[in-house]
mmCIF entry with sequence, helices, sheets and N, C-alpha, C, O atoms, coordinates in Angstrom:
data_MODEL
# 
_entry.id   MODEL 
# 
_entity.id                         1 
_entity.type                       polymer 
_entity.pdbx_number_of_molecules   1 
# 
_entity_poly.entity_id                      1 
_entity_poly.type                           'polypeptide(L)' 
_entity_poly.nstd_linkage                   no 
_entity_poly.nstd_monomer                   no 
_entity_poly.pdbx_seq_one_letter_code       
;(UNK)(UNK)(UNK)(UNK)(UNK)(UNK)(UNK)(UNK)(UNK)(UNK)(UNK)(UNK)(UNK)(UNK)(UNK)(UNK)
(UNK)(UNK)(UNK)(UNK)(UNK)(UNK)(UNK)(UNK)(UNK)(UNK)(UNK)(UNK)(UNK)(UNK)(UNK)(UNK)
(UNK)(UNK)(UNK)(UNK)(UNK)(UNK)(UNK)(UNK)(UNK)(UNK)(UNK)(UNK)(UNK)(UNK)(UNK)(UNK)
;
_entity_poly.pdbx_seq_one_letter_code_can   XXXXXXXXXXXXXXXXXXXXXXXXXXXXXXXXXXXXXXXXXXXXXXXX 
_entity_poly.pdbx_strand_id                 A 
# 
loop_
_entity_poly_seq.entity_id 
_entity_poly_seq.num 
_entity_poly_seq.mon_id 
_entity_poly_seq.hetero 
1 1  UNK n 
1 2  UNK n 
1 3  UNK n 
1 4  UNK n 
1 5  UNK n 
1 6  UNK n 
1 7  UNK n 
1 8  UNK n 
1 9  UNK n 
1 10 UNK n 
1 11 UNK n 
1 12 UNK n 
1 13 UNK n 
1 14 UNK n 
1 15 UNK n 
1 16 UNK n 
1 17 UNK n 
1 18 UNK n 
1 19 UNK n 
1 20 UNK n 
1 21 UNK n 
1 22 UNK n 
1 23 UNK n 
1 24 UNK n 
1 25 UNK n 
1 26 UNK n 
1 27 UNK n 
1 28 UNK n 
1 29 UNK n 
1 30 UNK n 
1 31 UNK n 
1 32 UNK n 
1 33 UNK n 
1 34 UNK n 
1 35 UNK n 
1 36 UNK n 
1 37 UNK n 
1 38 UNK n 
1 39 UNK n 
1 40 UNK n 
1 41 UNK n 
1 42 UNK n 
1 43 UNK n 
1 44 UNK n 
1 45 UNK n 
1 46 UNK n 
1 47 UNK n 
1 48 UNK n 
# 
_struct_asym.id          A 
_struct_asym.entity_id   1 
# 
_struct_conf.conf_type_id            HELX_P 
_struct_conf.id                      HELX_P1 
_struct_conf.pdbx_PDB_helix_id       AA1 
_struct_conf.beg_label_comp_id       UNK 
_struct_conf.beg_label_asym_id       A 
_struct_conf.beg_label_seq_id        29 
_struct_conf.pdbx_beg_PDB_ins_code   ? 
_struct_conf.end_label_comp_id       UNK 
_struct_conf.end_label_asym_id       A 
_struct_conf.end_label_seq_id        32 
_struct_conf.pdbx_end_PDB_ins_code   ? 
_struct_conf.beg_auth_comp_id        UNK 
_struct_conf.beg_auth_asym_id        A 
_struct_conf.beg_auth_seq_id         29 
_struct_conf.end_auth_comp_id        UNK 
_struct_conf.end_auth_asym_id        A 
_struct_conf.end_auth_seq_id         32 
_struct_conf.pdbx_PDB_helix_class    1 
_struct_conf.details                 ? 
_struct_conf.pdbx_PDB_helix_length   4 
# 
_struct_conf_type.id          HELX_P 
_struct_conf_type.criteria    ? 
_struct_conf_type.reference   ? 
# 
loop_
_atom_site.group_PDB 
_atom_site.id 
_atom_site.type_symbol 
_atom_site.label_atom_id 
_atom_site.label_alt_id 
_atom_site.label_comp_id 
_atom_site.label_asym_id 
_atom_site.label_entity_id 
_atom_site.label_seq_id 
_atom_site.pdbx_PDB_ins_code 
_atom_site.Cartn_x 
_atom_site.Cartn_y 
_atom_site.Cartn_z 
_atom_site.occupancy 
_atom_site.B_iso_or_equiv 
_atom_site.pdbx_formal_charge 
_atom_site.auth_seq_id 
_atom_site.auth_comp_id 
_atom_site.auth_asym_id 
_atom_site.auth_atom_id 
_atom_site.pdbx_PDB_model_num 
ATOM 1   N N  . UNK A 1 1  ? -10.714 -28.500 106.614 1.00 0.00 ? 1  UNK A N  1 
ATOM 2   C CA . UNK A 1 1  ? -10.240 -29.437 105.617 1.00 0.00 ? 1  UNK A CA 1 
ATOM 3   C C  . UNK A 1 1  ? -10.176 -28.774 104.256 1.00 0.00 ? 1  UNK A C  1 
ATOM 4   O O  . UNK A 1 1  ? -10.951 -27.913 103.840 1.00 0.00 ? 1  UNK A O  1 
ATOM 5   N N  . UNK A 1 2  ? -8.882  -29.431 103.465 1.00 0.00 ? 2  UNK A N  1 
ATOM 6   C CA . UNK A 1 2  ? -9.095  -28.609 101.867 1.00 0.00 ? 2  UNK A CA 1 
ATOM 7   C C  . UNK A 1 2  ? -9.648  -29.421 101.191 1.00 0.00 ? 2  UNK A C  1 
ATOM 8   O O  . UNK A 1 2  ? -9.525  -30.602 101.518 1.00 0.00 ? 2  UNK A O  1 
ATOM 9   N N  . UNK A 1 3  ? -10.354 -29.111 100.151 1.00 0.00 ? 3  UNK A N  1 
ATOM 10  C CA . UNK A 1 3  ? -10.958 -30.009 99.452  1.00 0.00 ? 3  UNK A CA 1 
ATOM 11  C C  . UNK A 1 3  ? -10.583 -29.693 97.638  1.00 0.00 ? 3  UNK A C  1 
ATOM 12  O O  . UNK A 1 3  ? -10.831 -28.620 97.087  1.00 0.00 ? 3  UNK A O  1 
ATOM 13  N N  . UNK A 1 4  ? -9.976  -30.844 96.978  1.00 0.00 ? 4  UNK A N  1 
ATOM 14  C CA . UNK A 1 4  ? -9.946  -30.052 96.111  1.00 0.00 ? 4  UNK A CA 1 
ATOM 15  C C  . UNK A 1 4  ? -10.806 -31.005 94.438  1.00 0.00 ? 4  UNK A C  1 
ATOM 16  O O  . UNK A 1 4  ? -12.025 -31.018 94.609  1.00 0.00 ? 4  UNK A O  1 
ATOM 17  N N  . UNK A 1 5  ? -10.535 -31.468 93.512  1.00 0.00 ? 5  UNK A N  1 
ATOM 18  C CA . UNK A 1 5  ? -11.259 -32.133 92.416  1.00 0.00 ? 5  UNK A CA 1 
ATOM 19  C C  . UNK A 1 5  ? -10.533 -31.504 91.023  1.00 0.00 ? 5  UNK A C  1 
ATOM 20  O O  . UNK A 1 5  ? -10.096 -30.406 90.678  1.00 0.00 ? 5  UNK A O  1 
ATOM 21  N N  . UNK A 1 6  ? -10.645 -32.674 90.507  1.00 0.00 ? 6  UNK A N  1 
ATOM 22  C CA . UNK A 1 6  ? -10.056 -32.678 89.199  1.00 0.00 ? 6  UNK A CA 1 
ATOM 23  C C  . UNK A 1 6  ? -10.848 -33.037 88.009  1.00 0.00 ? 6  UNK A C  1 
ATOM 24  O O  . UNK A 1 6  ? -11.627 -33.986 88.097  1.00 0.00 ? 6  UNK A O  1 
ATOM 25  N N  . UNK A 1 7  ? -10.723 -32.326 86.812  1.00 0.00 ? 7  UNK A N  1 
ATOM 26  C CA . UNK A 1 7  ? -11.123 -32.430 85.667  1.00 0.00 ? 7  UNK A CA 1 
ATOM 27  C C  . UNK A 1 7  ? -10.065 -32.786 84.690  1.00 0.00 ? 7  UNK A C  1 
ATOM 28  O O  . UNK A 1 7  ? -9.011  -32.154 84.602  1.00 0.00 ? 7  UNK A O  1 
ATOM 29  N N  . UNK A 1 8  ? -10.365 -33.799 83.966  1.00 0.00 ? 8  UNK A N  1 
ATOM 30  C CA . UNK A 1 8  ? -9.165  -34.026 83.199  1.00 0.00 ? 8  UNK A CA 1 
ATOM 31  C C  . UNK A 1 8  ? -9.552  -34.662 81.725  1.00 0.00 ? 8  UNK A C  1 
ATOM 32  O O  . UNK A 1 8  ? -10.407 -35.544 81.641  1.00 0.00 ? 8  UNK A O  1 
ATOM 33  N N  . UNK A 1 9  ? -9.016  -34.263 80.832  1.00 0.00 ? 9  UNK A N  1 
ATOM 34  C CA . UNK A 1 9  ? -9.330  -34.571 79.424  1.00 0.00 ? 9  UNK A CA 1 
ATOM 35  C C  . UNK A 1 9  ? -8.712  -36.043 78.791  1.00 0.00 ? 9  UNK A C  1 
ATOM 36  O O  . UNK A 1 9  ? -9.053  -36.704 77.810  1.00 0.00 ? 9  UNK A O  1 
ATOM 37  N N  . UNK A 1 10 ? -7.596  -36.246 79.867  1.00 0.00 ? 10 UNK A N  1 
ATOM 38  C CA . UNK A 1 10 ? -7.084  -37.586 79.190  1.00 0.00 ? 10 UNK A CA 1 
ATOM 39  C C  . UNK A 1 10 ? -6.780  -38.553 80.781  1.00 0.00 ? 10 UNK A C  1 
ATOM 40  O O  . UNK A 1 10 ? -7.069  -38.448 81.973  1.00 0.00 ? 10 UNK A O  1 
ATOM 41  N N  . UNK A 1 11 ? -6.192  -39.287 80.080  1.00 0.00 ? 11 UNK A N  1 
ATOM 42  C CA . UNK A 1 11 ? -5.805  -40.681 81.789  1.00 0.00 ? 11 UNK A CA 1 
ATOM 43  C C  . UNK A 1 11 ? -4.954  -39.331 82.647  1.00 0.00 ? 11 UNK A C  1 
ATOM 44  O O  . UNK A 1 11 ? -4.470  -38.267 82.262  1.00 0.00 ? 11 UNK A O  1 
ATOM 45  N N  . UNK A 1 12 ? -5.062  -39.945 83.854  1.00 0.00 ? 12 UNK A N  1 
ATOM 46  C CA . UNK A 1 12 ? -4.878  -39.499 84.776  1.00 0.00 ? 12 UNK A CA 1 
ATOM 47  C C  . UNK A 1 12 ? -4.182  -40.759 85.724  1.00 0.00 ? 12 UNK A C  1 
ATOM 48  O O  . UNK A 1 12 ? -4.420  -40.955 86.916  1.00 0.00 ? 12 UNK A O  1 
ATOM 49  N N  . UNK A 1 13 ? -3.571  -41.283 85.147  1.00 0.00 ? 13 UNK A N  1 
ATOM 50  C CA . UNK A 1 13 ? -2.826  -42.528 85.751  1.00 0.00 ? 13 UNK A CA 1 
ATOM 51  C C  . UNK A 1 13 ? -1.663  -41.930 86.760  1.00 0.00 ? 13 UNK A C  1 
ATOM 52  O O  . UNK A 1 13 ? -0.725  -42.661 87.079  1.00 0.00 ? 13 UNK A O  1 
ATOM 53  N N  . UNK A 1 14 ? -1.766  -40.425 87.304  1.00 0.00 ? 14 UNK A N  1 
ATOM 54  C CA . UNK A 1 14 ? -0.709  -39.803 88.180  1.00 0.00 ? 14 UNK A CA 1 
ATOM 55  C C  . UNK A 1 14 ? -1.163  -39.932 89.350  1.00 0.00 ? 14 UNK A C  1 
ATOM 56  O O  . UNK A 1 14 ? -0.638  -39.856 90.460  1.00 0.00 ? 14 UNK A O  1 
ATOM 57  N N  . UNK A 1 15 ? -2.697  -40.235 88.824  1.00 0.00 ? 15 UNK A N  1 
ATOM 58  C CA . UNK A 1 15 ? -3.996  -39.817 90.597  1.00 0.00 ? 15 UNK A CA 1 
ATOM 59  C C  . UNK A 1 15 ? -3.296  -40.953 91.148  1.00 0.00 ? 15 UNK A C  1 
ATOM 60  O O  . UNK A 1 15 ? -2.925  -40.802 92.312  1.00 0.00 ? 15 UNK A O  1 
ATOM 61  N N  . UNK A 1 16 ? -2.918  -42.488 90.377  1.00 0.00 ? 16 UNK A N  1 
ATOM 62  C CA . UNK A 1 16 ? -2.475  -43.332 91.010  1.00 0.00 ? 16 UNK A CA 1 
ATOM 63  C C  . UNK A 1 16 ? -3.451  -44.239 91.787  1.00 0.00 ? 16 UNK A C  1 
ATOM 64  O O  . UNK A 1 16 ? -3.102  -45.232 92.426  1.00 0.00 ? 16 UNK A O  1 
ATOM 65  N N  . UNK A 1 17 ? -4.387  -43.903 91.694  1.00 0.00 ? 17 UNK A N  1 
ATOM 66  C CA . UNK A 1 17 ? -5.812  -45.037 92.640  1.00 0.00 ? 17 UNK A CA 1 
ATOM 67  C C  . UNK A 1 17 ? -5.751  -44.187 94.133  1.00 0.00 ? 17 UNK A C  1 
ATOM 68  O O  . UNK A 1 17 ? -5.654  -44.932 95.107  1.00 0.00 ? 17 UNK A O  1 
ATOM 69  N N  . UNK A 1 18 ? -5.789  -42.977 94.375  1.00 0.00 ? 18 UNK A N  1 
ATOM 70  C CA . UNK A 1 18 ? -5.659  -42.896 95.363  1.00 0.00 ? 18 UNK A CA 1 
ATOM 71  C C  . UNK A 1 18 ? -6.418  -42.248 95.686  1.00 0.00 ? 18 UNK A C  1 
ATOM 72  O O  . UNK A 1 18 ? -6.571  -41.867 96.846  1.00 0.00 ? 18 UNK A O  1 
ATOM 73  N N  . UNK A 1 19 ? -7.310  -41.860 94.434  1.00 0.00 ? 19 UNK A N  1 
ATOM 74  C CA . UNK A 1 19 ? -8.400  -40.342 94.699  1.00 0.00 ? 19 UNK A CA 1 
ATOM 75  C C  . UNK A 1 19 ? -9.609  -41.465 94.191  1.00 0.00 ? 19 UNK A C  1 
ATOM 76  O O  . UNK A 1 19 ? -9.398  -42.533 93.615  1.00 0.00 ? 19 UNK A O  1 
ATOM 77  N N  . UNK A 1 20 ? -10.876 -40.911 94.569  1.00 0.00 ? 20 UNK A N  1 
ATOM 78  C CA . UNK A 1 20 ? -11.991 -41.221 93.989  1.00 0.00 ? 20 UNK A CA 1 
ATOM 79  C C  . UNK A 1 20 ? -13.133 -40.639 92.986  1.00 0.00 ? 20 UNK A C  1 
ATOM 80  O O  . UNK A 1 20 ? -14.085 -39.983 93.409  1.00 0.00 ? 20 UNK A O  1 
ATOM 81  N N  . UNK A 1 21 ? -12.962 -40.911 91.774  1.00 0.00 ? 21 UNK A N  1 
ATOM 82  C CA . UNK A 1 21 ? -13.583 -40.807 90.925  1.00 0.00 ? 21 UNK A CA 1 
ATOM 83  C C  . UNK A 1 21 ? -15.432 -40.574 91.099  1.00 0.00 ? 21 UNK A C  1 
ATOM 84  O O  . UNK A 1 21 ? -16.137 -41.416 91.654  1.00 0.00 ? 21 UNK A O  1 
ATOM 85  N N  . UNK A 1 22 ? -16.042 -39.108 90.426  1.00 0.00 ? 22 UNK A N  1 
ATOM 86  C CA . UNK A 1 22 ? -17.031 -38.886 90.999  1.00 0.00 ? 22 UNK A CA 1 
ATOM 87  C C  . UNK A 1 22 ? -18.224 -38.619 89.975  1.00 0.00 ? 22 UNK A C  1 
ATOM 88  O O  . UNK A 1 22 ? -19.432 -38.670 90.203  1.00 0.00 ? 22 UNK A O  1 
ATOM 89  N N  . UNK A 1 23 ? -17.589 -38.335 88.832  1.00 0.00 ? 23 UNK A N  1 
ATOM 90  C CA . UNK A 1 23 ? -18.764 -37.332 88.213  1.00 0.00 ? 23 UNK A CA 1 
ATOM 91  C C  . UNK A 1 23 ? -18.553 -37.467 86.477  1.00 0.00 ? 23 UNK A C  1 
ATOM 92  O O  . UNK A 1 23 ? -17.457 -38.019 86.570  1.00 0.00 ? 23 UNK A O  1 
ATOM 93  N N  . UNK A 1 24 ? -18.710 -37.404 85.421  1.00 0.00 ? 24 UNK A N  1 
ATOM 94  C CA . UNK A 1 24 ? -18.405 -37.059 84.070  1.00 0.00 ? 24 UNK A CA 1 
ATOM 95  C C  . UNK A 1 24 ? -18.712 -35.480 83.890  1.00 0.00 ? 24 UNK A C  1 
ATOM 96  O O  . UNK A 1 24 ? -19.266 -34.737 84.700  1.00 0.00 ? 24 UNK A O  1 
ATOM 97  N N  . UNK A 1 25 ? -18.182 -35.160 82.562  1.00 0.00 ? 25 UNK A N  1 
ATOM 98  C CA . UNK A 1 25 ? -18.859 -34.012 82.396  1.00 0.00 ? 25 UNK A CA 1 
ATOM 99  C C  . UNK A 1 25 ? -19.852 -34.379 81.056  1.00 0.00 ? 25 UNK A C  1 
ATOM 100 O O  . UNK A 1 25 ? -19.339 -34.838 80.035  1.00 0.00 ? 25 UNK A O  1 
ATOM 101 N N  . UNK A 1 26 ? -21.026 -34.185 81.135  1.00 0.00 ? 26 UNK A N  1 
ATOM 102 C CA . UNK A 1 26 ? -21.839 -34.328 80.282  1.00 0.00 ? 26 UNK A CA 1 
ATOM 103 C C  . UNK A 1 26 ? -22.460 -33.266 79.320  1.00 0.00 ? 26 UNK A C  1 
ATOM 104 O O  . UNK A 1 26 ? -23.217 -33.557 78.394  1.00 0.00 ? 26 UNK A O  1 
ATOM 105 N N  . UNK A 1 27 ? -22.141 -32.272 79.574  1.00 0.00 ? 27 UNK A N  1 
ATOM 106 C CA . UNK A 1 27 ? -22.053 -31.008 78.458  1.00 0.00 ? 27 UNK A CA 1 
ATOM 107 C C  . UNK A 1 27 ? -21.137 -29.786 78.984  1.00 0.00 ? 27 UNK A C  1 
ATOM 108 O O  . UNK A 1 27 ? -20.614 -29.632 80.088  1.00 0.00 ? 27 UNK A O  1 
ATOM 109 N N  . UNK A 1 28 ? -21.115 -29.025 77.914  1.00 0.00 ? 28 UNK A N  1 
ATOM 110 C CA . UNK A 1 28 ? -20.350 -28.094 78.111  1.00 0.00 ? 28 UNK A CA 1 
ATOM 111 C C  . UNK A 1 28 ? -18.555 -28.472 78.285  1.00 0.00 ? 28 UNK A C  1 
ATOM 112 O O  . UNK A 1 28 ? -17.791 -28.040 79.148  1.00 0.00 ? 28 UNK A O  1 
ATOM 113 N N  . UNK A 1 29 ? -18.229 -29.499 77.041  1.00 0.00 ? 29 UNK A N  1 
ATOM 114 C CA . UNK A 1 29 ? -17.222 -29.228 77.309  1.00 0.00 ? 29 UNK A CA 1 
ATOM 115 C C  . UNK A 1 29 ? -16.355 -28.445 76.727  1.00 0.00 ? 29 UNK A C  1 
ATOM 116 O O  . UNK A 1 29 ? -15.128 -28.514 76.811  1.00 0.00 ? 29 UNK A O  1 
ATOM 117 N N  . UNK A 1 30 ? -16.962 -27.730 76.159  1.00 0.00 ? 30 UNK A N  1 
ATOM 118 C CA . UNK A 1 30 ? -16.376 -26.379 75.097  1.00 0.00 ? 30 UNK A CA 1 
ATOM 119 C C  . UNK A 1 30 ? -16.033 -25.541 76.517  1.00 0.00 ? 30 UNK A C  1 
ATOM 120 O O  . UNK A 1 30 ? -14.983 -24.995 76.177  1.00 0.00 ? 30 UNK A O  1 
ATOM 121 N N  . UNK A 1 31 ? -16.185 -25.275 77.369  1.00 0.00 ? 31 UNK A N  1 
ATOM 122 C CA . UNK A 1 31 ? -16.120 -24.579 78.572  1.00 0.00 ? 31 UNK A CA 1 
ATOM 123 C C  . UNK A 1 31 ? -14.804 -25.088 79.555  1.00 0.00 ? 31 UNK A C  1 
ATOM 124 O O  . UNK A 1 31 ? -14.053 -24.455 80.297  1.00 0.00 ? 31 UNK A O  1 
ATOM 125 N N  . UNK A 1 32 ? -14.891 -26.491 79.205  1.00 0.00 ? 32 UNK A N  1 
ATOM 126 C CA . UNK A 1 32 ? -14.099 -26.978 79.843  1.00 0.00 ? 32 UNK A CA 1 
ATOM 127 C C  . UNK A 1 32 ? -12.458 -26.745 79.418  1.00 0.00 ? 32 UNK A C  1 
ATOM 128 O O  . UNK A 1 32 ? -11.594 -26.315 80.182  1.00 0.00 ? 32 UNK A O  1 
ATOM 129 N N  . UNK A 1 33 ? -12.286 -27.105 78.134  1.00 0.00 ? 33 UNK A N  1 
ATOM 130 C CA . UNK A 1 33 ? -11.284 -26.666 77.351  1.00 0.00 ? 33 UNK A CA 1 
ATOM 131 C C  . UNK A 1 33 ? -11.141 -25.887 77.124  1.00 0.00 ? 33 UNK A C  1 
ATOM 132 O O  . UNK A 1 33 ? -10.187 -25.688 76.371  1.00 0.00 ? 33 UNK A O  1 
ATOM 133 N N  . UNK A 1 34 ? -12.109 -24.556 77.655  1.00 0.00 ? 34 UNK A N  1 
ATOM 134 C CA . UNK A 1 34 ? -11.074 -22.807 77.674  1.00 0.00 ? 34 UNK A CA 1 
ATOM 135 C C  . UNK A 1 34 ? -10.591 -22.611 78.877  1.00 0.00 ? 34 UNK A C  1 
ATOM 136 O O  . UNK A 1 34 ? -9.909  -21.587 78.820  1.00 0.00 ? 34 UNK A O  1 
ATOM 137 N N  . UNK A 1 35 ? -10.575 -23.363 80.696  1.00 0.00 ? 35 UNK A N  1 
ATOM 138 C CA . UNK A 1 35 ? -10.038 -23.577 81.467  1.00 0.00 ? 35 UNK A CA 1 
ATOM 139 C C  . UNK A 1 35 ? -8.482  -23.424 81.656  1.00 0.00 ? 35 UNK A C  1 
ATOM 140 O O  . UNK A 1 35 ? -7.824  -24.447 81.466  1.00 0.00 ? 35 UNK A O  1 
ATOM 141 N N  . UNK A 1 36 ? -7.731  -22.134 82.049  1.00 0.00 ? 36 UNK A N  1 
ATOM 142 C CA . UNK A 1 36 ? -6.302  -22.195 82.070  1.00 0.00 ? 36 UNK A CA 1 
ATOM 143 C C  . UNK A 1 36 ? -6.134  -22.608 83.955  1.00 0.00 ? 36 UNK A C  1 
ATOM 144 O O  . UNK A 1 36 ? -6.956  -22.551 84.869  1.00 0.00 ? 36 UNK A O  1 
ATOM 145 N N  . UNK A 1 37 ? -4.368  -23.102 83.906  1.00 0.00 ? 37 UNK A N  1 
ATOM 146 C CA . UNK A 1 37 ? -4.165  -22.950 84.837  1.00 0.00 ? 37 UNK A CA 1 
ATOM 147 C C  . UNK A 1 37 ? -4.474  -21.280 85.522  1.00 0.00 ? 37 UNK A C  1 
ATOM 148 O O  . UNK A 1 37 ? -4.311  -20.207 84.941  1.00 0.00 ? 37 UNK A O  1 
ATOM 149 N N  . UNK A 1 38 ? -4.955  -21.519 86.911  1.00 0.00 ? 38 UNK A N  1 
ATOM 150 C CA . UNK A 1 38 ? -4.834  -20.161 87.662  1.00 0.00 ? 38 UNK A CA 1 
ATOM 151 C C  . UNK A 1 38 ? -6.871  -19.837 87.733  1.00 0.00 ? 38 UNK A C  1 
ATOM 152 O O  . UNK A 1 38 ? -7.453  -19.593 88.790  1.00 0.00 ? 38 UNK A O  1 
ATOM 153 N N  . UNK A 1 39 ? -7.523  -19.924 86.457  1.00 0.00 ? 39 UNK A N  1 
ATOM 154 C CA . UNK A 1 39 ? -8.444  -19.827 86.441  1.00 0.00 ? 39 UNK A CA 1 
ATOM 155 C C  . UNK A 1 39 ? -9.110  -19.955 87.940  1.00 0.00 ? 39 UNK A C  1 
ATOM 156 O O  . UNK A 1 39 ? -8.625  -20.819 88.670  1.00 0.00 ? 39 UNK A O  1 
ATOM 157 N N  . UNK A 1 40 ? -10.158 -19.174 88.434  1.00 0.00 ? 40 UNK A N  1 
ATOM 158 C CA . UNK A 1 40 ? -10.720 -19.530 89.724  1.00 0.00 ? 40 UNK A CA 1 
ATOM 159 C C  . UNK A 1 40 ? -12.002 -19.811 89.255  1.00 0.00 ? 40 UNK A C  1 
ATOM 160 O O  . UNK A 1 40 ? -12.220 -19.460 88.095  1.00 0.00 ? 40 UNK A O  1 
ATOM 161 N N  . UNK A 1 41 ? -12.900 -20.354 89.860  1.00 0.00 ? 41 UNK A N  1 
ATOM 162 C CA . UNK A 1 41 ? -14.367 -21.040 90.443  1.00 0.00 ? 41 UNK A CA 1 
ATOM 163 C C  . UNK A 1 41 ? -15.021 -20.121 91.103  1.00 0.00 ? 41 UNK A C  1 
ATOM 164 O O  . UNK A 1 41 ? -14.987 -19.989 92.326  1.00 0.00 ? 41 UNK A O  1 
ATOM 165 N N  . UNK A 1 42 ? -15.588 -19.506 90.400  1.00 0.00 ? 42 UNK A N  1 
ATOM 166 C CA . UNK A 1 42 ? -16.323 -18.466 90.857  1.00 0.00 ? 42 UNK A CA 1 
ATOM 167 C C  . UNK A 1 42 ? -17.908 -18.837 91.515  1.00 0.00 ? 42 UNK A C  1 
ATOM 168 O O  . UNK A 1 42 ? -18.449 -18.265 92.462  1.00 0.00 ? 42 UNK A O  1 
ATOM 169 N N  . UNK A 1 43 ? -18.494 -20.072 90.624  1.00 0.00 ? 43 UNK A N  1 
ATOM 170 C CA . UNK A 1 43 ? -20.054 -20.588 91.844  1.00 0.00 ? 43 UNK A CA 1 
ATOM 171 C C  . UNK A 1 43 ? -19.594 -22.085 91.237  1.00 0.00 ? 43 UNK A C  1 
ATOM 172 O O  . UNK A 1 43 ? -18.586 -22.285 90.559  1.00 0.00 ? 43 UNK A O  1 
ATOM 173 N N  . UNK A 1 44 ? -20.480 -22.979 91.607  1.00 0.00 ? 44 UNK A N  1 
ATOM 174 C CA . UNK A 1 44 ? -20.799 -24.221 91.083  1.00 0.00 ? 44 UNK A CA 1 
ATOM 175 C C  . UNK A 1 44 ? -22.048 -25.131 91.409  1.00 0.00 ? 44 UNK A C  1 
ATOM 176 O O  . UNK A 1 44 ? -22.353 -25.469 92.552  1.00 0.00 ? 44 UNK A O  1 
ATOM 177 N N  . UNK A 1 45 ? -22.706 -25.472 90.311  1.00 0.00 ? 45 UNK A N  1 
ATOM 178 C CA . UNK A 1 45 ? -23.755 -26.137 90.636  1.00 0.00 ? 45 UNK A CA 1 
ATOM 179 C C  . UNK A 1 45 ? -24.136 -27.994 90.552  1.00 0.00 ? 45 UNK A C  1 
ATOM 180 O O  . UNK A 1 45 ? -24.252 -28.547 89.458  1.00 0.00 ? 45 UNK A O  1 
ATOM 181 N N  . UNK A 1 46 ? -24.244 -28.533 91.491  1.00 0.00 ? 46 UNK A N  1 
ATOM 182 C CA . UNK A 1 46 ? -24.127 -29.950 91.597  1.00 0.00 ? 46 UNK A CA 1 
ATOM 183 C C  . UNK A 1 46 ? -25.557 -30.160 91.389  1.00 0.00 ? 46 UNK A C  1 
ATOM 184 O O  . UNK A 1 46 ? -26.383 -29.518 92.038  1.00 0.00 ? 46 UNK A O  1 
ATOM 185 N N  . UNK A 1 47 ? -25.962 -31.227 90.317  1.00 0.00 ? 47 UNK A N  1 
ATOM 186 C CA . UNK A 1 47 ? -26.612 -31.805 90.519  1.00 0.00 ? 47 UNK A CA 1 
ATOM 187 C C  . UNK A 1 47 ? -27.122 -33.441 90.676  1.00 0.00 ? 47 UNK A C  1 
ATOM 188 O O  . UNK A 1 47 ? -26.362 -34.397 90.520  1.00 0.00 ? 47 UNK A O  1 
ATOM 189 N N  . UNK A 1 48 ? -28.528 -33.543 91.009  1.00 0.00 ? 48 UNK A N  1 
ATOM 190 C CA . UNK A 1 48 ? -28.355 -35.680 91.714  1.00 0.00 ? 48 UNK A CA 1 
ATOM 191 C C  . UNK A 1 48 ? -27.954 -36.390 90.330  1.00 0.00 ? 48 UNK A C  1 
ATOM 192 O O  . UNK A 1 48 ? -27.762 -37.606 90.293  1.00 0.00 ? 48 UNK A O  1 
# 
């Protein structure tokens, strides 16, 4: 299965209700906004 997730800075009214909403970002969003397309995901850490 692919799995994929989105971060997004403004509405996202394209998702259309079709995806489910999971997480905020609660810091670091200075990090977030140097994010280009193409950029890869190199680790990631989830927490509860």
């Amino acid at each position: 299965n692919d799995a994929q997730f989105f971060i997004t800075k403004t509405d996202a009214s394209w998702l259309n209700g079709q995806y489910t909403n999971f997480g905020i970002v609660t810091k670091g969003m200075d990090v977030v906004n140097k994010i280009v397309i193409g950029d890869k995901i190199l680790g990631i850490n989830i927490f509860p």
